[in-house]
N, C-alpha and C positions, 0 to 999 in steps of 0.2 A: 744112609740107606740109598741105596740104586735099583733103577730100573730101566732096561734094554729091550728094545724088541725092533728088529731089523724092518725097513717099507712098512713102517706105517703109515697112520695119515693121522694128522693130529689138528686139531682146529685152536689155532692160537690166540689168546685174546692180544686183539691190536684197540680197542675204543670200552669205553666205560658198560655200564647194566642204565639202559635208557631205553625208555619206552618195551619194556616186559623183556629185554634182552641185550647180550652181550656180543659187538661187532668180532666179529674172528675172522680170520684168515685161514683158509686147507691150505695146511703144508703137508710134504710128504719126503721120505725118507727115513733115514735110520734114526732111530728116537732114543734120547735118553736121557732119565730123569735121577737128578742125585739133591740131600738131601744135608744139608748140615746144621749143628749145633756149635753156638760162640759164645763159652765161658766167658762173659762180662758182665757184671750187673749195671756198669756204665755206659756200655754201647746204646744206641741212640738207632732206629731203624733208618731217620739221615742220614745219619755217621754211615752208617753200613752202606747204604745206596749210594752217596757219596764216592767212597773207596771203590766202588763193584763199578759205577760207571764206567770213571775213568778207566778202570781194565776192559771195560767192554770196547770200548773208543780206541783204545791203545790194541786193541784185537782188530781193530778193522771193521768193526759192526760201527750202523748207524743206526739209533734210536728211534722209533717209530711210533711208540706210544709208552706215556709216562703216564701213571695218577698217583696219589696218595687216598687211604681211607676212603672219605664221603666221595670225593672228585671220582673214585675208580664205580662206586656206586655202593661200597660198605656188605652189608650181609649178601645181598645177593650177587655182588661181581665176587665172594668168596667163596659161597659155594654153588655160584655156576663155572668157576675155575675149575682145574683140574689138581686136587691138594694130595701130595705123597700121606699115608696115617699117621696119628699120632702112636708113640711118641717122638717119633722122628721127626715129624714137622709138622708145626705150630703155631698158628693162626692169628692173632689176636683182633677180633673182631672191629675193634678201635684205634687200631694202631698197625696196618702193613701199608708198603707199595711196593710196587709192578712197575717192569717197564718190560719192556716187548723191542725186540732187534734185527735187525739182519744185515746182510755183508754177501757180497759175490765169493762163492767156493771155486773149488775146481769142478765140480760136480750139479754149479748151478746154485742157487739160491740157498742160505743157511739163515733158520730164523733161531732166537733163544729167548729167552720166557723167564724175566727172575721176578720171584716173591722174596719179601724179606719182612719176618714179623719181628715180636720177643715177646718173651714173658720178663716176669719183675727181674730175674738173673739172666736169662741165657737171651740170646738172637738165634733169631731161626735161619736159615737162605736155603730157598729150592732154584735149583736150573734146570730149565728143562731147554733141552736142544734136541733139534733137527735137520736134517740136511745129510750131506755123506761122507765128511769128513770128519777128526778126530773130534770131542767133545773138548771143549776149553777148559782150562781150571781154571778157576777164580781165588783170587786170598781174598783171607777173611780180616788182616788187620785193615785196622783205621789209618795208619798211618798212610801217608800220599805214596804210594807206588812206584817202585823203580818202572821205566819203560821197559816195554815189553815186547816181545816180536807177536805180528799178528797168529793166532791162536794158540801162543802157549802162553797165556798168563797161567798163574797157577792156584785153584784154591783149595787148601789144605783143611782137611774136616780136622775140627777141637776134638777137648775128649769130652763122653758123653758122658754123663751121669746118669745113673738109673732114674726112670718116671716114678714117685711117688705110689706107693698101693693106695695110700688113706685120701679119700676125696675131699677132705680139707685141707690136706699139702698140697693135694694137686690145684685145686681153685685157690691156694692165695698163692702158687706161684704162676699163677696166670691159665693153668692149661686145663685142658676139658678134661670131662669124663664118664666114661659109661656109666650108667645104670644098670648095672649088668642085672640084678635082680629080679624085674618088673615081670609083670604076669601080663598079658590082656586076652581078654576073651577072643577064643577063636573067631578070625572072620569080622571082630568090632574094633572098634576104637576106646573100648570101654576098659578102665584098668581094673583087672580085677583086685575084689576086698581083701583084706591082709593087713600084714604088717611089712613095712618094706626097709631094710636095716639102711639103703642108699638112700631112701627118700628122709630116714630119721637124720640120718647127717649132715644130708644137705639143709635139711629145715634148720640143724643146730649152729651149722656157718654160718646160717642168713642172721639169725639171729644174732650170734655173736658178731657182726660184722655188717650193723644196719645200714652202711653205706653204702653199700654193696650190691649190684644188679647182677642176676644170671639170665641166660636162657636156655630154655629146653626145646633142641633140636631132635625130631623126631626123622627117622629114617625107613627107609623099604627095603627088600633087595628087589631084582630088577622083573618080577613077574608080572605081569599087564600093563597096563598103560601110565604112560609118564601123571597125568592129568590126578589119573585116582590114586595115586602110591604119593602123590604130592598132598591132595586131598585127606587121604587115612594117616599120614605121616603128621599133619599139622593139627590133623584133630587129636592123636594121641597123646602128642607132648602135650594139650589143653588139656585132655583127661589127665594128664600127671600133675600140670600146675594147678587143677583145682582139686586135686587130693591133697595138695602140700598149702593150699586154703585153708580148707574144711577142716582137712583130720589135724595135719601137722599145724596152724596157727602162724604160718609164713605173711607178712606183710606181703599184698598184692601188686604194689609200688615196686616190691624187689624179685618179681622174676613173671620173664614174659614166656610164650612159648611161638614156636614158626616149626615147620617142618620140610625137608626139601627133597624126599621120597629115594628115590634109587642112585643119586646127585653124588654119592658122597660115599661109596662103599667101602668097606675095608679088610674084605674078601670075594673072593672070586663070588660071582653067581652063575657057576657053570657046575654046581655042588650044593647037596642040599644042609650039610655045614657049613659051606658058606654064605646061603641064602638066610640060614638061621643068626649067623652072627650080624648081616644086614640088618636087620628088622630089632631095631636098638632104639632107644632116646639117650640120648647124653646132656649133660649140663654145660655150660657157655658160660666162664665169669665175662662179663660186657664191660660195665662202666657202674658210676656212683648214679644213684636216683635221684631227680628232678628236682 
């Protein structure tokens, strides 16, 4: 997956999520974000970051901010990032890292921006570049790197495999998923009464899989204020997880909920289908319970 849009301005994470936020940098220039999938169930997000530095080094960038996971700041340096949609790129809340770069262009200052997660099979890597010259490719193997001239390393997208329909393929191989069913009352945070087929399966993974922690991340699209779409957003995903309490019989231990309101979109909100498809909770497999 790709995305282009000439003279942006794009605020880059250069420092961790400390003290209610994440240090960025305004760059500005021609942007563009590309999104790959690495057939390996044994690549390692080291492994990857690894491999990807040295090309970025061997390109003429110099590194400017590096973390892993908790060091980057965990949930919230993830989605106060800028993440391409699933299924194209993929997150995993316990296991990515970031580094953040730059190098002198002809055109003045070039920064680039890689995430690198996985699920139980595949590796994920976003690059996001700026500046105004050609976008870099990166390879994706593990193996150490032929040198390279500054900006043409090369990175070559794997093939994808289709994303799973059934939300128990999709959570054990690591990746999220809508709840595309859910009702809630106009204007509340309240989920309306029913029967929910997404909410009966998720209750039946947990169960089958008491190891197993999720979270339900609730969303907005971008109509009022950051403050209360954050606000409505994390009260929802709590109305979900104490339906999946009460009705479904889900251990408490195994799923939390957070919400990050308009953060996180995965359609336009300059459209009122896309504001609809905004206004979502999705499921998070995390980690094993305490």
């Amino acid at each position: 997956m790709q995305r282009a849009e000439a003279l942006a301005s794009f605020r880059l994470a250069v420092g961790p999520f400390q003290d209610g936020k994440i240090a960025t940098q305004l760059t500005e220039g021609n942007l563009e974000q590309s999104a790959w999938r690495i057939a390996d169930p044994d690549i390692s997000t080291l492994a990857m970051t690894q491999s990807l530095r040295s090309q970025i080094a061997a390109a003429g960038y110099k590194v400017i901010f590096e973390c892993e996971t908790e060091a980057c700041g965990g949930y919230d340096f993830r989605y106060g990032t800028e993440i391409l949609p699933e299924p194209d790129m993929h997150v995993d809340l316990g296991d990515f890292r970031y580094i953040a770069a730059e190098r002198a262009g002809p055109l003045g200052v070039e920064y680039l921006g890689l995430i690198v997660s996985r699920s139980p099979d595949t590796g994920f890597v976003q690059l996001t570049r700026i500046g105004g010259a050609a976008t870099p490719q990166v390879a994706t193997s593990t193996k150490t790197p032929e040198p390279a001239k500054p900006g043409t390393f090369a990175l070559k997208p794997a093939p994808v495999a289709a994303a799973p329909d059934d939300l128990g393929a999709a959570l054990d191989l690591g990746q999220s998923k809508v709840l595309e069913d859910l009702v809630f009352s106009s204007g509340t945070s309240t989920l309306s009464e029913g029967e929910y087929a997404s909410l009966s399966a998720l209750a039946a993974w947990l169960k089958a899989n008491p190891q197993q922690v999720a979270m339900l991340v609730g969303h907005t699209d971008a109509s009022g204020g950051l403050a209360g779409n954050t606000a409505l957003s994390k009260k929802r995903a709590e109305s979900v997880r104490q339906t999946l309490l009460t009705r479904y019989g889900v251990a408490a231990a195994q799923i939390t909920a957070n919400g990050v309101g308009p953060l996180a979109p995965r359609a336009s909100n300059q459209t009122a289908e896309g504001q609809q498809q905004n206004r979502r909770v999705e499921v998070v497999p995390t980690s094993t319970p305490e």
